[in-house]
C-alpha positions in Angstrom: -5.0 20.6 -25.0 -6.9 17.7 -25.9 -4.1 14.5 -26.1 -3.4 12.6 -28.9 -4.6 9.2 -29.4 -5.7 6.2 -31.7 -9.2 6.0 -32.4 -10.5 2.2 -31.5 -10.5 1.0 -35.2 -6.8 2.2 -35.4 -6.0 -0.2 -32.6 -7.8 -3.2 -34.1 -6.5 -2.8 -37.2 -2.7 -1.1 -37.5 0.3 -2.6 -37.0 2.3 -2.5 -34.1 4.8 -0.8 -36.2 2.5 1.6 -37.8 1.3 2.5 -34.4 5.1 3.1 -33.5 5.4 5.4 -36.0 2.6 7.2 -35.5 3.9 7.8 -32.0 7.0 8.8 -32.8 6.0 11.2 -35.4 2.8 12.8 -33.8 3.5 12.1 -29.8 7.1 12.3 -29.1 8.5 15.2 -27.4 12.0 14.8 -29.4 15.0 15.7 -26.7 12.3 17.4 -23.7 14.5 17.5 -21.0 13.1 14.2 -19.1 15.6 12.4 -16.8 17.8 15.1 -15.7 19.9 15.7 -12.1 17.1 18.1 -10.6 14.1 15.6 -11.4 16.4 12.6 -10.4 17.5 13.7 -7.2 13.8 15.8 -6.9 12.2 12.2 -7.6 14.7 10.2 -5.1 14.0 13.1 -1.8 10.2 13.5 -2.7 9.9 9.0 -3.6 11.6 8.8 -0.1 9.4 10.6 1.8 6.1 9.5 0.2 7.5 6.1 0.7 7.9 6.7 4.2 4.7 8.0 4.7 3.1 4.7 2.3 5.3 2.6 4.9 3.6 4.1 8.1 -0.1 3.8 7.0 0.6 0.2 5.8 1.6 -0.8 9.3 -1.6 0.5 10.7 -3.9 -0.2 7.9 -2.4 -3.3 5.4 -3.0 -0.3 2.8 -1.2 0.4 0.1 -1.8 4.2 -0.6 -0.7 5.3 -4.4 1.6 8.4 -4.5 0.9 8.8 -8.1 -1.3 12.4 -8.4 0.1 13.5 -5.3 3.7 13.0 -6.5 2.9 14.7 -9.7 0.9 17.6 -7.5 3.8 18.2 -5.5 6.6 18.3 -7.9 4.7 20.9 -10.1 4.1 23.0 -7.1 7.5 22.4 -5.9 9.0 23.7 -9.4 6.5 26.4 -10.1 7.3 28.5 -6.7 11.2 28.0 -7.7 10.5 29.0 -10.9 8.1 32.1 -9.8 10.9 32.9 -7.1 13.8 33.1 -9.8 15.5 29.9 -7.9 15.1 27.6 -11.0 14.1 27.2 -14.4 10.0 25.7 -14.4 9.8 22.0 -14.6 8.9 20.7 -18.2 6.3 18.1 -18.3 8.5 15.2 -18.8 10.4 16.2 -15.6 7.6 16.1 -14.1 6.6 12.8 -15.6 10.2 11.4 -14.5 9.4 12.6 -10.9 6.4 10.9 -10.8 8.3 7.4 -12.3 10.8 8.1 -9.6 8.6 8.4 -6.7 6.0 6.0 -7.6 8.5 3.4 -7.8 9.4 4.3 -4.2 6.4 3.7 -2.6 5.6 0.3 -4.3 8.6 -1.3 -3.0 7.6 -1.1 0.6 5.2 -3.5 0.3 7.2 -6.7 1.8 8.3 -4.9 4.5 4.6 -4.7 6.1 3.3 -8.3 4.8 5.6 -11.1 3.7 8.8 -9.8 5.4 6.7 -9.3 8.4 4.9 -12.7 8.6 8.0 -14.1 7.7 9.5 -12.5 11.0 6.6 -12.9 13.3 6.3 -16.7 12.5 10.3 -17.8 12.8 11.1 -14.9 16.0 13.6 -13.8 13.4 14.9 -10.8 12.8 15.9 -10.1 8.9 19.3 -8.2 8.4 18.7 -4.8 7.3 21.0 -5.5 4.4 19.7 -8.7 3.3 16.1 -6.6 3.5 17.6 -4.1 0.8 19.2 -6.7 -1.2 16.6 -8.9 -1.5 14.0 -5.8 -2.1 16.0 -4.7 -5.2 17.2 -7.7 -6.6 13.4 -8.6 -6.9 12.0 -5.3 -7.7 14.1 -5.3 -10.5 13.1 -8.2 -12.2 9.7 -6.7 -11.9 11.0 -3.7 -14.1 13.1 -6.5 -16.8 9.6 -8.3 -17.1 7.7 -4.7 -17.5 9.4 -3.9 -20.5 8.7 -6.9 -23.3 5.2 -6.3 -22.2 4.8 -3.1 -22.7 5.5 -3.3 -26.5 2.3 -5.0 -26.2 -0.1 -3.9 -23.8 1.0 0.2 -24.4 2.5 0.3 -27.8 0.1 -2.2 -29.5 -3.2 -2.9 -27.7 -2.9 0.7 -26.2 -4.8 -0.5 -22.6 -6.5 2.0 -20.7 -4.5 1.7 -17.6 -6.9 3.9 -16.0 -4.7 4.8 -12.9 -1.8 5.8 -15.4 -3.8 7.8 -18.0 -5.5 9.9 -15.4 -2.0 10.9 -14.3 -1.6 11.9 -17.5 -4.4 13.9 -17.5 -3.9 15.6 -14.9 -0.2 16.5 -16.0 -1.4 17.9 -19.8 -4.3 20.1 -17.7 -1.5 21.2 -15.6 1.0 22.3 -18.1 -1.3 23.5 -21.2 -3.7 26.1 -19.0 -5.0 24.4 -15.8 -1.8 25.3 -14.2 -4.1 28.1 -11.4 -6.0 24.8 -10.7 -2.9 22.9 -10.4 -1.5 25.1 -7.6 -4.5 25.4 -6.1 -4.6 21.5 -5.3 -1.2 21.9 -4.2 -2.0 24.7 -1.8 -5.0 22.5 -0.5 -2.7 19.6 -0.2 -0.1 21.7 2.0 -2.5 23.4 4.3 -4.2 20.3 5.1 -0.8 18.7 5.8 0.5 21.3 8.3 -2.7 21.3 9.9 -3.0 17.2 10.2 0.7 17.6 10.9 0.5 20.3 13.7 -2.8 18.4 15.3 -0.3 15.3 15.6 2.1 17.5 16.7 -0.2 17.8 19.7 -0.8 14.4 20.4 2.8 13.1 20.3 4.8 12.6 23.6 8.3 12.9 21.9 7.5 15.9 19.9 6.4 17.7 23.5 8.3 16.4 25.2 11.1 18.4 22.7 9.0 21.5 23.1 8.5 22.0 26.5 12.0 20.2 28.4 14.5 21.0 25.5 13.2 24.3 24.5 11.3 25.9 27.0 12.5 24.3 30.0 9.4 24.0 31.9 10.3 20.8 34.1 13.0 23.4 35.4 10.5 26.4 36.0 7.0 24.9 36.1 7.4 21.4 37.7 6.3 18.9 35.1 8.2 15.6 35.3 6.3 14.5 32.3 5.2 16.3 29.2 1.6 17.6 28.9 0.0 16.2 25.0 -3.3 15.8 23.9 -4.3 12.2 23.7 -5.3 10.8 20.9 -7.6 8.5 22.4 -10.5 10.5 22.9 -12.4 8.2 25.9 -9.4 8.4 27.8 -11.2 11.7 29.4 -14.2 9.7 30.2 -12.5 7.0 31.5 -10.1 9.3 34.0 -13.3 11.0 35.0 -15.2 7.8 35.5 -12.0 6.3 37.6 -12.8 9.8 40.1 -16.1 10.0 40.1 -17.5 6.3 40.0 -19.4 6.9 36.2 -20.6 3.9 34.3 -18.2 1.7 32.5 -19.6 0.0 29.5 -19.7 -3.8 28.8 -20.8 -6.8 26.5 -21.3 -10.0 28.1 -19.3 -8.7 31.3 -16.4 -7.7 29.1 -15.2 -4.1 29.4 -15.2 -2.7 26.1 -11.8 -1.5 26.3 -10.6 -5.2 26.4 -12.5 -5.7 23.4 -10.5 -2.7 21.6 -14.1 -0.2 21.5 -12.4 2.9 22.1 -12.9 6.2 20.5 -9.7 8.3 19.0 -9.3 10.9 16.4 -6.7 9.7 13.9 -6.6 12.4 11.2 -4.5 10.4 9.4 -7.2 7.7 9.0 -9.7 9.9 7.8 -7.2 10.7 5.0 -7.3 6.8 4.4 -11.1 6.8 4.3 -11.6 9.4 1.8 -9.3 7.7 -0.5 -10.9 4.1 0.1 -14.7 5.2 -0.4 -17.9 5.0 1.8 -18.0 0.9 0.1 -15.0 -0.1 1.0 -15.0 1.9 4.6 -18.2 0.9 5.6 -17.5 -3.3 5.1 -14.4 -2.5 7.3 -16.2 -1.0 9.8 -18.9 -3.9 9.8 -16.2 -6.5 9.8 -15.1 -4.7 13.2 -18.3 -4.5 14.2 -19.6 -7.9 14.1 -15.6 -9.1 15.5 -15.5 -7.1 18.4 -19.5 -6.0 19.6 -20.6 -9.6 18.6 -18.4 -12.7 17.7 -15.8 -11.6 20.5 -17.9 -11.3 23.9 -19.7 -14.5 22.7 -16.1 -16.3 22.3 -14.7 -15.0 25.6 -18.0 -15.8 27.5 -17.6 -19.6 25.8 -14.0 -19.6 27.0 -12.6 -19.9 23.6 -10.7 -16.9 24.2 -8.8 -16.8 27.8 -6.1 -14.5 29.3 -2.6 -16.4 28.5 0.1 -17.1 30.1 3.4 -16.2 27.6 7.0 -17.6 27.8 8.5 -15.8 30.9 5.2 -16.4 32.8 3.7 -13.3 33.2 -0.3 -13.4 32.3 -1.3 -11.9 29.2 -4.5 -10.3 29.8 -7.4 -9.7 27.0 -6.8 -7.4 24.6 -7.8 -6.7 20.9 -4.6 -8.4 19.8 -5.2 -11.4 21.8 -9.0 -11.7 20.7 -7.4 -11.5 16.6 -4.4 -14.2 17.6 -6.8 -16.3 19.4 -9.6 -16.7 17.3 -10.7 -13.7 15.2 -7.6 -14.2 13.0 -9.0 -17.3 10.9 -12.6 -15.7 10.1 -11.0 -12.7 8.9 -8.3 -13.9 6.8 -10.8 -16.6 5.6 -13.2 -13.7 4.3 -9.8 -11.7 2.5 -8.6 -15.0 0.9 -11.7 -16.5 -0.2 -13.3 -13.1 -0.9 -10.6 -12.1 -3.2 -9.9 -15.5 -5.0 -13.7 -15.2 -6.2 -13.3 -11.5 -7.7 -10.3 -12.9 -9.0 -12.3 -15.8 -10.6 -15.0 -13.4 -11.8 -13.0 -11.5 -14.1 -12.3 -14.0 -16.8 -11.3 -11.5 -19.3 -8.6 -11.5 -17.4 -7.2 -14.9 -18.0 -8.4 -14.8 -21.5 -6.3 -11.3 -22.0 -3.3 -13.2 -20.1 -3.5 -16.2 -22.2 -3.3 -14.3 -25.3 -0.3 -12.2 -24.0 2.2 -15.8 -23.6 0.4 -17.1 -26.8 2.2 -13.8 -28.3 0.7 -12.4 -31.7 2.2 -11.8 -35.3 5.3 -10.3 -35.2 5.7 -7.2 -36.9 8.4 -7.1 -40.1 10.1 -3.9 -40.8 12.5 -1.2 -39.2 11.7 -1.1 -34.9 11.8 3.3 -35.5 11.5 3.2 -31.4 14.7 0.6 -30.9 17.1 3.8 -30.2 14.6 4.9 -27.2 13.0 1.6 -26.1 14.5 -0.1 -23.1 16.7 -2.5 -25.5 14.6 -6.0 -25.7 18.2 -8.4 -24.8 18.5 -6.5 -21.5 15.5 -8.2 -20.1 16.4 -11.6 -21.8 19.8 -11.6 -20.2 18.7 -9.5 -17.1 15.6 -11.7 -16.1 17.4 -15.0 -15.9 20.2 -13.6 -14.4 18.4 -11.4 -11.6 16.1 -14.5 -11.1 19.0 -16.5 -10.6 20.6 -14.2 -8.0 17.3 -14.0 -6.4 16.8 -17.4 -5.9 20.3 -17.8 -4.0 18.9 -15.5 -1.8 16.1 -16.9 -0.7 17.9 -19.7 -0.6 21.0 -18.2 1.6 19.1 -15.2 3.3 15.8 -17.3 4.2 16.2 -21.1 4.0 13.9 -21.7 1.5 15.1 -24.8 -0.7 16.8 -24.5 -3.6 13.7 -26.9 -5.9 11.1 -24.9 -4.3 12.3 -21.2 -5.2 13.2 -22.5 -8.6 9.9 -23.9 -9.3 8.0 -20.7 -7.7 9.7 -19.0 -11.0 7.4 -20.2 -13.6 4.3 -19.8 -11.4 5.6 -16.0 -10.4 6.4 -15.2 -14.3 2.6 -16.3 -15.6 1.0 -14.4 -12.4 2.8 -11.6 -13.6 1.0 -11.5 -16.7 -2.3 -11.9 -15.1 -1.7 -9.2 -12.7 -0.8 -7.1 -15.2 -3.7 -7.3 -17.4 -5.7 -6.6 -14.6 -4.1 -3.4 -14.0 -4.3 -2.6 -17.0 -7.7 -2.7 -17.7 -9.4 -1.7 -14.0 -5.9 -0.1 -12.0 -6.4 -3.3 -9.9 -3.5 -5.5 -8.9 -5.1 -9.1 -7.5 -2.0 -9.6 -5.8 -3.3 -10.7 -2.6 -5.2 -13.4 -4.4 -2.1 -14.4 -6.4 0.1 -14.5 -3.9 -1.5 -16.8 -1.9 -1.7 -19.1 -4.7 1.5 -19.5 -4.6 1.7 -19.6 -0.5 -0.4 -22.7 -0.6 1.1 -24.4 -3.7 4.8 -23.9 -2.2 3.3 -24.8 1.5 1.6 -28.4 0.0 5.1 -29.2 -0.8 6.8 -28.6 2.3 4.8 -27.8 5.3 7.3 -27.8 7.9 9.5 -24.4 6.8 6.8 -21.2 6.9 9.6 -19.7 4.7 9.2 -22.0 2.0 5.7 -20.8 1.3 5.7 -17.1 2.6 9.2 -16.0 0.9 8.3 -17.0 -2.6 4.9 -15.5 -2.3 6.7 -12.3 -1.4 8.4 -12.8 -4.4 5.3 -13.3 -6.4 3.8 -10.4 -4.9 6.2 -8.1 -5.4 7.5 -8.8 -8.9 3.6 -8.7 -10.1 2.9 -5.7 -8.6 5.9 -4.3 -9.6 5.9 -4.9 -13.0 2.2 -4.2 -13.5 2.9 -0.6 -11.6 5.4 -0.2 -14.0 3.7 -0.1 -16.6 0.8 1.7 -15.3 3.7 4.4 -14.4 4.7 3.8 -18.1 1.3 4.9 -19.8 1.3 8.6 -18.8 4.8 9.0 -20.3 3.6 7.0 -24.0 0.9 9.5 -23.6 2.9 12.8 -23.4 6.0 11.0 -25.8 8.3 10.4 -22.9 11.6 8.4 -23.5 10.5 4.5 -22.1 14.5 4.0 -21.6 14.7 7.0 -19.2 11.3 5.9 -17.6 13.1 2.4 -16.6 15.7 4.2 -15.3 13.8 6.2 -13.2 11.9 3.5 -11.7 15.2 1.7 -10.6 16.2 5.0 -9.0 13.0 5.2 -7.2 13.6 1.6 -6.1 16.7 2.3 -4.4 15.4 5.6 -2.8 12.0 3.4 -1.2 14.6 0.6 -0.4 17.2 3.1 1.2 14.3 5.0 2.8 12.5 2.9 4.1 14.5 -0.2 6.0 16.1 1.8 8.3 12.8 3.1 9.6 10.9 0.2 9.6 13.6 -1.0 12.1 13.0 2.8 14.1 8.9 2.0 14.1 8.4 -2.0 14.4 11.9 -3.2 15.6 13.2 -0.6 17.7 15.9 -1.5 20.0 15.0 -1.8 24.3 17.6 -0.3 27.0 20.2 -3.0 26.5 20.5 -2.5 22.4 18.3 -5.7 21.9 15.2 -5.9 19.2 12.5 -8.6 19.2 10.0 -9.6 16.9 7.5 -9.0 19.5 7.8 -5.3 18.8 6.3 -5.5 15.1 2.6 -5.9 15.9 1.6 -3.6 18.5 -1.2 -1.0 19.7 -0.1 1.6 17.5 0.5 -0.4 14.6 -2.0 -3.4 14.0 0.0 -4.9 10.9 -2.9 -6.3 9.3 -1.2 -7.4 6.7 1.3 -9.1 7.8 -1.4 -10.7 10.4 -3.4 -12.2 7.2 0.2 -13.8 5.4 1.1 -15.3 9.0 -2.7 -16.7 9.5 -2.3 -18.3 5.9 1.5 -19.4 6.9 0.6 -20.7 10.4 -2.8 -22.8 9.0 -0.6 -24.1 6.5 2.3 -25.5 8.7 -0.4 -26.6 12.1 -3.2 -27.5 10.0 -7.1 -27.1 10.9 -6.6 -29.6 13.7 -4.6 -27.1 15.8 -7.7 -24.3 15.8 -10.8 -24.5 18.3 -13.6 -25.8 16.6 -16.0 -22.6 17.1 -12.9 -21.2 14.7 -13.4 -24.0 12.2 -17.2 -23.3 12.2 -16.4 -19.4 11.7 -14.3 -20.0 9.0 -16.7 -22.2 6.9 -19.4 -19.2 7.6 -16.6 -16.8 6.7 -16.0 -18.7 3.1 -19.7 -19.3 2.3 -20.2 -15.9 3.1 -17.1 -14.3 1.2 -18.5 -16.7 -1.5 -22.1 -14.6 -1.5 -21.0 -11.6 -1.2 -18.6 -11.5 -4.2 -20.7 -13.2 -6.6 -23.3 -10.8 -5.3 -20.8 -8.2 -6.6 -20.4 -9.9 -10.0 -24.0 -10.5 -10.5 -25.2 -6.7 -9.7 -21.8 -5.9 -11.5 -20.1 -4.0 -9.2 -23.3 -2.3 -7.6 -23.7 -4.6 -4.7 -22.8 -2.1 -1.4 -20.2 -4.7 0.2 -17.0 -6.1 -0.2 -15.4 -10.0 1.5 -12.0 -8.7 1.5 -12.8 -5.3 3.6 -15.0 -7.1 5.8 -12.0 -9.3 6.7 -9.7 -6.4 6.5 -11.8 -4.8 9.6 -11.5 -8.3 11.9 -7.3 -7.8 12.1 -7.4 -3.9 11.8 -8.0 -1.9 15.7 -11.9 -0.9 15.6 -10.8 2.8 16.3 -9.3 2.8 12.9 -12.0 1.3 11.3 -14.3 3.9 12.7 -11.8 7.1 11.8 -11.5 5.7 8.5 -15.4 5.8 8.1 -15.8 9.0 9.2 -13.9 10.5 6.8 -15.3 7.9 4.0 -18.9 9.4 5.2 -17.2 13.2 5.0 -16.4 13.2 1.4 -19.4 11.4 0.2 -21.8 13.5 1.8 -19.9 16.5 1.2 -19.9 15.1 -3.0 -23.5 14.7 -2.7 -24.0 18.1 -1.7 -21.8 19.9 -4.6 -22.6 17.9 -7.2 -22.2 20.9 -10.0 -18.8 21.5 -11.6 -17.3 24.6 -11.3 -18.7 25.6 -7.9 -16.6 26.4 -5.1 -17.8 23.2 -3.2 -17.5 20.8 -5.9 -14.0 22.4 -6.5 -13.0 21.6 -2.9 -14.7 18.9 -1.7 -15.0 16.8 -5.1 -12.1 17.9 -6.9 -10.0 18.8 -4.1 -10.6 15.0 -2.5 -7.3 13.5 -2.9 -5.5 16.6 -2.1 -7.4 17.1 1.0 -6.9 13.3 1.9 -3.3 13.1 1.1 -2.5 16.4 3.5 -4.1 14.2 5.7 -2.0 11.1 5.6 1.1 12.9 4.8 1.0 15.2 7.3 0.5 13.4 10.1 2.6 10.3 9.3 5.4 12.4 8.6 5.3 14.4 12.1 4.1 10.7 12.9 7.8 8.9 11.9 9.3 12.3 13.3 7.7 12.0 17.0 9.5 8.2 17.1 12.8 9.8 15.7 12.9 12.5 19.0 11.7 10.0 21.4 15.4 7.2 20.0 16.8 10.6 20.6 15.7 12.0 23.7 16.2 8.4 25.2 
């Protein structure tokens, strides 16, 4: 069934309340079940996990996978085999709907944890209480959700924005309940196979998961002699390199550095081939060439020129080259150079943006009559009591938790409230958040004023980030329920239920995977960057954070020289972007995003970019059981992929805290 909407004239020229009542006489549902226990707690378990998994590629990528389709995949699924099993009544779709609020919600409030939290961390050595994590997660998240709401009446109810993200959730959930529901379970099925086998391949390749297997359950160190568990490695060159070691094979080199110093190495991560489908052949291949031209070029050059050494750390054992050394040392300010600059210019390029944004805090005409939504609308005075109140309590806590001075969080407010509205217009017109841009507005605005505290600049950019993104995910989370007449009030609900299950979820395993405790009970901030995960993210907010506080002065000046190369050519680049609209093949941000991330990922992650676009140009027909697999069955395929292995992934570091 077709859905109902406006038609454009309609928009231009009703009222906001006519278009209320329209809804609410042609679109809402009526009393649907929507927020009940089983799509609650089904919505907290599933938000969790997929928050879990969002977590774990965000510490090796600085990505920010959506959980949106796939959350609404798996719940129908989920549902549909209860239902066909007698187990439960089916789902209806504003259940479903709910789940997906739920779950979403989840998985957007991770996002500190892997960039400003982490920075924050890496640059003061110290480690954040778990429960002032939560608390200060929650308390912002939620003011996110009290500024969502006064908007919506106007971006959803009134303007009726596309929210293109949103409304193909919405899509997909009308196909699914009103006859696609054989294709429905179809993508479900793909999305489960692919996951047990990404899961079972990592399975394979995990020492604590083996090490399970063949001690605990088979008992083969008893009967067969191993001391240590056999697994696959996941580095594929390893072989070559054990063979070479024997046998006296070639080792490669550039400029008289072995490659493995440099990071080159070759592993299958089916994980990141999940992430490169997702991401696009574009966006995969200026990753991999920002890798590229880091490690096979810039890097030999800079090591050669001595501008990159072997260091000596505090307890004076010598730190030898390695990728992470070669980003700290020098690659670190080209890269972040490209992401900031790269991203400020899209940001500048869209000026419909700040038009759309201006004419959102201008405010329009109010409407006169009877508000026939008031008894299902998220009640206006909650978010003008709620967001003073819940901005008040959050900045005590940056003030208490983090050190940041009192002035400086309360004048970050305003600045955080009017990025808000940018942010949100541009998800609502291209699924976009320029948070990254944004936030480090604020990051050097709040760092010109004091310089000497990174927290005074890298907190309240967490806080822009977060409340910007939260609020603009909102509402894109918001538009597939207006669409199908969900209740808004029950929507809000939901999406503070899903930010307790990411919050709950999620802080006790980040301290599991980045801070996990040594053999006397103690955890160090040295622990959060490492081989496994790279932290990208939290790499760029610490570059920005460090170059604030040192200054220029501090860097070598072959840095200072890449970075002005880096900015002209971020500058190129993007306008090339704007001037070719959109069609020009590379992007300044993704370029930078492949100095800071480990080449092998980069590589993986363009692999599978290259899999699905060739495999789309070769079914190009609808209806065909290639295009059905391949082209619809993409994000699917790709999310098996992710959540597969970084489930078994977060499981494999679980058995090895337990095994000891």
């Amino acid at each position: 069934m077709a859905l109902i909407q406006l038609t454009e004239e309609q928009v231009r020229t009703w009222s906001r309340a006519q278009k209320d009542q329209w809804w609410f006489a042609t679109v809402f549902r009526g009393d649907m079940p929507q927020l009940t226990l089983r799509s609650g707690l089904t919505g907290f378990v599933l938000g969790g996990a997929l928050a879990a998994t969002g977590l774990y590629i965000a510490g090796k990528t600085g990505i920010t996978i959506g959980v949106g389709l796939t959350s609404v995949i798996l719940a129908f699924a989920i549902f549909r085999i209860m239902h066909g099993a007698g187990l439960a009544a089916d789902y209806t779709i504003l259940e479903n709907n709910c789940t997906q609020s739920i779950a979403t919600a989840a998985g957007y409030v991770v996002t500190p944890l892997t960039s400003s939290f982490a920075a924050y961390m890496l640059v003061t050595e110290r480690i954040v209480p778990w429960w002032q994590m939560v608390i200060w997660m929650i308390v912002i998240s939620v003011i996110g959700v009290l500024l969502a709401f006064p908007m919506k009446r106007r971006f959803i109810n009134d303007e009726q924005l596309p929210f293109p993200e949103g409304r193909a959730c919405g899509v997909v959930l009308d196909a699914l309940y009103t006859g696609a529901a054989t294709a429905g379970m179809f993508k479900a099925k793909l999305l489960g196979w692919t996951a047990v086998a990404a899961g079972t391949y990592q399975m394979i390749v995990s020492d604590g998961w083996m090490k399970l297997v063949q001690f605990k359950l088979l008992m083969m160190d008893r009967w067969a002699g191993l001391k240590e568990p056999w697994h696959f490695s996941e580095r594929l060159d390893a072989y070559y390199y054990a063979a070479a070691a024997k046998s006296g094979w070639w080792i490669p080199s550039i400029l008289g550095t072995d490659v493995r110093q440099l990071g080159l190495r070759l592993t299958l991560d089916v994980a990141m081939l999940g992430v490169g489908g997702l991401m696009g052949i574009a966006i995969a291949t200026s990753c991999l060439l920002g890798a590229f031209v880091n490690f096979a070029i810039l890097a030999p050059i800079m090591i050669s020129a001595g501008d990159i050494v072997p260091r000596v750390s505090a307890t004076g054992a010598v730190i030898p080259i390695n990728r992470a050394e070669i980003v700290n040392q020098w690659s670190l300010w080209w890269g972040v150079t490209m992401m900031v600059v790269g991203s400020l210019v899209s940001l500048a390029g869209r000026p419909e943006l700040f038009r759309s944004a201006w004419r959102s805090l201008k405010g329009g005409a109010k409407d006169k009559g009877t508000d026939v939504l008031a008894h299902i609308e998220l009640p206006l005075w909650m978010s003008w009591v709620g967001v003073p109140v819940f901005s008040a309590i959050g900045v005590w806590i940056t003030h208490e938790f983090f050190g940041v001075p009192w002035l400086l969080a309360l004048v970050s407010l305003p600045l955080i409230f009017v990025l808000t509205v940018i942010c949100t217009n541009s998800m609502a017109l291209t699924s976009w958040t320029p948070t990254g841009a944004l936030s480090k507005i604020t990051q050097f605005t709040m760092g010109a004023v004091d310089r000497a505290n990174p927290a005074s600049n890298l907190i309240p950019a967490g806080m822009t980030a977060e409340i910007s993104s939260n609020a603009a995910n909102l509402l894109s989370d918001i538009k597939p329920g207006y669409m199908l007449g969900a209740k808004p009030r029950q929507q809000a609900i939901g999406h503070v239920i899903g930010l307790f299950a990411g919050a709950l979820a999620c802080v006790p395993l980040y301290f599991l995977l980045f801070l996990p405790a040594d053999a006397n009970g103690v955890r160090s901030t040295a622990t959060i960057v490492s081989e496994q995960f790279a932290m990208p993210a939290a790499l760029q907010w610490k570059g920005v954070a460090d170059l604030i506080t040192k200054g220029l002065t501090s860097l070598a000046p072959s840095a200072i020289v890449s970075m002005v190369v880096a900015a002209a050519c971020a500058v190129a680049i993007e306008v090339a972007k704007i001037v070719t609209k959109g069609r020009f093949p590379l992007s300044a941000v993704s370029i930078g995003l492949g100095v800071v991330l480990p080449p092998e990922a980069t590589f993986a992650m363009w692999v599978g970019a290259m899999i699905f676009w060739w495999t789309k140009r070769r079914n190009p027909v609808p209806g065909t059981k290639g295009h059905d697999f391949w082209v619809e069955g993409c994000e699917p395929i790709c999310a098996g992929l992710i959540s597969g292995a970084a489930l078994v992934g977060i499981g494999n570091a679980i058995v090895n805290v337990l095994l000891g």
